[in-house]
N, C-alpha and C positions, 0 to 999 in steps of 0.2 A: 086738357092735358093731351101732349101726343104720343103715339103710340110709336116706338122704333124696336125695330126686329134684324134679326140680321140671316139672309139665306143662300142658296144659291140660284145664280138668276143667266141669262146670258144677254149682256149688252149686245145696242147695237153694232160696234164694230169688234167686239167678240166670238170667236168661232168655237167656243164651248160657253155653257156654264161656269160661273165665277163666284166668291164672295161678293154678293151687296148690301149693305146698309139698306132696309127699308122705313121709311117715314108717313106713316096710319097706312100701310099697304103700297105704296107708291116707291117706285127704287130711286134712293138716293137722285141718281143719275138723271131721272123725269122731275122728284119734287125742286132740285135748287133750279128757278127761273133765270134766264136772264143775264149768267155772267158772261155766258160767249155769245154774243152777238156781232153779223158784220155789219159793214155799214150802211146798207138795206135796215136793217133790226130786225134780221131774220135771227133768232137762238137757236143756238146748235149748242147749249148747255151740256142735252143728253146724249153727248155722241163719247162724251168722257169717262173714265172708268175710274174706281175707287185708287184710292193715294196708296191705304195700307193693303195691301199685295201686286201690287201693279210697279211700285217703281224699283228700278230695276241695282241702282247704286244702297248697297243694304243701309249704310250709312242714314242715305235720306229716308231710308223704309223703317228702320228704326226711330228716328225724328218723327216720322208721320202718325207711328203707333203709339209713341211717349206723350205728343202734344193732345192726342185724341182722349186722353186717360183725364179726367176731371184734378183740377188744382182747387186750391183752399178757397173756401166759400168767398164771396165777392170780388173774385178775381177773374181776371178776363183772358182766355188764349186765341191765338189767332191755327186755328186747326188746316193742316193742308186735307179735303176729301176726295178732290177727283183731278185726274191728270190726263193729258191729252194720251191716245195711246197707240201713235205711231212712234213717239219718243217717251216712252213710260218712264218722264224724269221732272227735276223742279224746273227746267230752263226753259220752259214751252209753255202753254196754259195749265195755270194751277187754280181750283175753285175752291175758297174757302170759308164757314166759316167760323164766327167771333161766337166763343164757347164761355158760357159762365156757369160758375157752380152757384147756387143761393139755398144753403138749407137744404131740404131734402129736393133740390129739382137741380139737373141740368136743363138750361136753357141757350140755346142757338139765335142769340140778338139779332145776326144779320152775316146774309151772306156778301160773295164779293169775286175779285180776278186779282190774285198775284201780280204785283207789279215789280216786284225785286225781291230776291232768291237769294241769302246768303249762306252758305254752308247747310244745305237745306232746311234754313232757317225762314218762313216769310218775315220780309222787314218793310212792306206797305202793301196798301190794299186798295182798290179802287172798288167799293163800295157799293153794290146794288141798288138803284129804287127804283119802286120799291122792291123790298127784299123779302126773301121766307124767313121766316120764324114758327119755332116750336117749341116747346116746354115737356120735358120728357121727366118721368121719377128716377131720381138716382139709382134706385136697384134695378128698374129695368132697362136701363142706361148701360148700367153696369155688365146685368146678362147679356145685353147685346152686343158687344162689345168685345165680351168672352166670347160668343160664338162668333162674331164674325172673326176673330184669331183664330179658335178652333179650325174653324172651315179653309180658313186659307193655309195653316199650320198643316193639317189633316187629311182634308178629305180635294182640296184644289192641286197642290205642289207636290 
């Protein structure tokens, strides 16, 4: 089982401390491999910053907080996490990803790159491999989740 937390961290192309998502100690931003790559295959993954306090049209910042929230047990969402953050929006790089609730665990199937953006809705995905995967317990899923809202509610804006 993994361990996710949520604190305040400073990416790297952020000039303060922010909310991030951590995954067994690792921010967000470092643990997803592999979605932005150029065509070297050099990844610049972690150069991106969290979806929920980051984009900047509330609309999609609400969609990105709603999709993050777990749905009904064996059901799968395609979650937006990190957005590029010269343009902190869906129309640019979006890293996502594929969320499923099963019984007492959220599990993160597979990550991925946004490939169309509808109403800050993702509607395909161009698929990682391989991908990260992690398996978290709903309740600490849940606290985390709450803090990282608190903190960007609170203690970042």
């Amino acid at each position: 089982m993994n361990k996710l937390s949520a604190r305040m961290h400073r990416s790297r192309h952020a000039r303060a401390p922010h909310p991030v998502l951590f995954v067994d100690e690792t921010p967000l931003h470092e643990w997803i491999k592999g979605v932005v790559c150029d065509a070297g295959g050099v990844d610049s993954t972690d150069s991106l910053v969290p979806a929920q306090g980051w984009l900047l049209d509330e609309g999609d910042g609400e969609h990105a907080w709603k999709l993050l929230s777990p749905r009904e047990d064996h059901s799968s969402t395609i979650v937006p996490m990190l957005v590029c953050p010269d343009d902190m929006d869906m129309s640019c790089t979006v890293a996502v990803v594929e969320q499923m609730a099963d019984g007492q665990n959220i599990r993160w199937v597979r990550t991925g790159r946004a490939l169309d953006v509808v109403n800050g809705i993702v509607t395909s995905v161009a698929w990682t491999a391989p991908s990260q995967t992690a398996v978290f317990s709903r309740e600490e899923f849940g606290n985390a989740v709450a803090e990282l809202r608190r903190l960007t509610d609170e203690v970042w804006k």
